[in-house]
N, C-alpha and C positions, 0 to 999 in steps of 0.2 A: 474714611478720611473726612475731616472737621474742613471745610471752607467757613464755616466761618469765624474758627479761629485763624484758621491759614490768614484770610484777610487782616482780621484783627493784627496780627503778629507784623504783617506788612505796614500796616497804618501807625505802627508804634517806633515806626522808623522814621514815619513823616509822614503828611498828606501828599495822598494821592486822587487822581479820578480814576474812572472808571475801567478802559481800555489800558491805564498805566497800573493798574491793578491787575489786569490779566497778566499783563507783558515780565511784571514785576515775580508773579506765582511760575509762569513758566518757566524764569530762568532760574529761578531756585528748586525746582523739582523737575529739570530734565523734562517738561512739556510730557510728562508721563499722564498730567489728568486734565484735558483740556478743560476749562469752562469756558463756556458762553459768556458775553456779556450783559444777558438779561437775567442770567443765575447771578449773577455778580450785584448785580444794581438789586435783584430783590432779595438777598445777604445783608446788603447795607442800608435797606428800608426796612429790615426786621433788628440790626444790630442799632439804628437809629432811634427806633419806638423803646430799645433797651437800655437805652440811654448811654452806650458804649463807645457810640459814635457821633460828630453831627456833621453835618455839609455847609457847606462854605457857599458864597456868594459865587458867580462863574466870573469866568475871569474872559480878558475880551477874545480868546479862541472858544468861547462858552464850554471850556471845562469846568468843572462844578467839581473842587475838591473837597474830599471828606479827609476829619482829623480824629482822630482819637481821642476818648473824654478818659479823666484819670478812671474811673471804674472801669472802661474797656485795658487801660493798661495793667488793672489788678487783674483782670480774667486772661489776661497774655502771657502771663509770670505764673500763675496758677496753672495754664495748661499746660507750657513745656516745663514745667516742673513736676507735673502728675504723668505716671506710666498711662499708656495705653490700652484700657483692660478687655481682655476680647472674652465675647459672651460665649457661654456653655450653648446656645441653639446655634447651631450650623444652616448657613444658608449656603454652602458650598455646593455648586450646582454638579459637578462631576461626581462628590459621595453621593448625594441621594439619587443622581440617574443609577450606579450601579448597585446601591441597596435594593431599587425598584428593580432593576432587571435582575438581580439576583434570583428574588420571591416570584418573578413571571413566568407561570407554565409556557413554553417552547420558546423562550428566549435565549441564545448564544451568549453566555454573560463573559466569556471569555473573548468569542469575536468585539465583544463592545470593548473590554478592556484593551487588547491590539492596537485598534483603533483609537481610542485614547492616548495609549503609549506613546504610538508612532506620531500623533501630531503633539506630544509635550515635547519628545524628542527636537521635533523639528525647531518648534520655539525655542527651545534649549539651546540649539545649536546657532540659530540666528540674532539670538542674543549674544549667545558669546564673540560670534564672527563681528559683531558691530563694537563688542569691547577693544580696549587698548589700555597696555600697562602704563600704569602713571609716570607723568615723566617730570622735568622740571621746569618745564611751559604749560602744568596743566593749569589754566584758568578755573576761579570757580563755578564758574555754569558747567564745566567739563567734570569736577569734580560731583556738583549734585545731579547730574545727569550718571555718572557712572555707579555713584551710590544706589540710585535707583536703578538702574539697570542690575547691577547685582542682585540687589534682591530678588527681583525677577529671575534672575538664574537661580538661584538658590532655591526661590518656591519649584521651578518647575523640577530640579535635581529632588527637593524631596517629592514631589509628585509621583515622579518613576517609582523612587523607594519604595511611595504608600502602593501602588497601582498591583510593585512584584508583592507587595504583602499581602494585598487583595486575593489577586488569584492564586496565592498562595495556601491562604487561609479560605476560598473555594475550593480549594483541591482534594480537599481534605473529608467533603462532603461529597455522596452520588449526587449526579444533580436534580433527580426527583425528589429528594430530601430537600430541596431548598424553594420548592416552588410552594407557595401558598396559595390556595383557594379561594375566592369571596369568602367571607364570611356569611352566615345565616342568622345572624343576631343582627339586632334592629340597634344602632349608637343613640346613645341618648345626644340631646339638642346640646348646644355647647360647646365649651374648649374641654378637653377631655382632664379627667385630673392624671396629677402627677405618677397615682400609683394605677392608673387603669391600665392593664395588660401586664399588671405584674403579679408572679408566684404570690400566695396567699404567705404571709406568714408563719412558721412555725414555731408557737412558744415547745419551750423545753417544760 
């Protein structure tokens, strides 16, 4: 998630300060990703130096509002107008904990996935319990809070899906087949290249 387009997008509505900047991100995203206020103010000292942004004089409650420069309104219209592209390296913290216990000699890689299961479920379930069908009083902070709540539902529904795929596609293996060994080769220094650990080529 981009804060600092998030902000950018907010400032293109009007100037804001700082704390009405938070107030402002929360109710349009269901308070799903809090910030700070010091994340916030060093956002708008980095969109400022970019010339996206500037600050304003404070006013006599000393808030100090920031406005939007037309080049931060060109980079506002550019972002929700470009898709969201999610990178090929996975930093999904649940696959690689059971890729790792997959390949570890005397680990229960099935008690681990259970255990997973059982607290996506839970989430699952207390997401959905906090849902309500749209009615025709829903306000919009209810609206973008329910959007993002959904989601949430939906990632963890396919989570189950991948989990039964997992130990599905474990099952399939004895599981002394899947445990690896240290290795006895020495890595060379470095980020590893693209093709190291893979089958050799065969020309025809």
């Amino acid at each position: 998630m981009s804060v600092r387009q998030s902000l950018l997008a907010i400032l293109d509505q009007g100037p804001c300060y700082g704390y009405q900047l938070r107030h402002e991100f929360d109710r349009r995203t269901g308070s799903s990703w809090p910030l700070n206020v010091g994340q916030i103010y060093n956002t708008l000292e980095r969109l400022e130096r970019d010339r996206l942004v500037h600050r304003g004089e404070a006013d006599d409650r000393g808030h100090v509002y920031w406005q939007i420069t037309d080049a931060g309104s060109a980079e506002v219209a550019r972002w929700l107008s470009s898709p969201v592209i999610r990178t090929s390296a996975t930093r999904d913290e649940i696959a690689v904990k059971l890729a790792l216990a997959a390949t570890l000699p005397g680990v229960d890689v099935f008690a681990t996935i259970a255990a997973q299961r059982e607290a996506t479920r839970l989430r699952r379930e207390s997401l959905a319990a906090q849902s309500s069908a749209p009615g025709d009083h829903e306000t919009p902070e209810d609206l973008a809070r329910s959007l993002v709540r959904d989601s949430m539902i939906f990632t963890a529904e396919a989570e189950e899906r991948w989990l039964d795929h997992v130990e599905a596609r474990l099952s399939e293996h004895p599981t002394h087949a899947l445990a690896l060994a240290l290795t006895t080769q020495h890595p060379k220094r470095g980020r590893p290249s693209k093709t190291e650990g893979r089958p050799p080529t065969v020309l025809a």
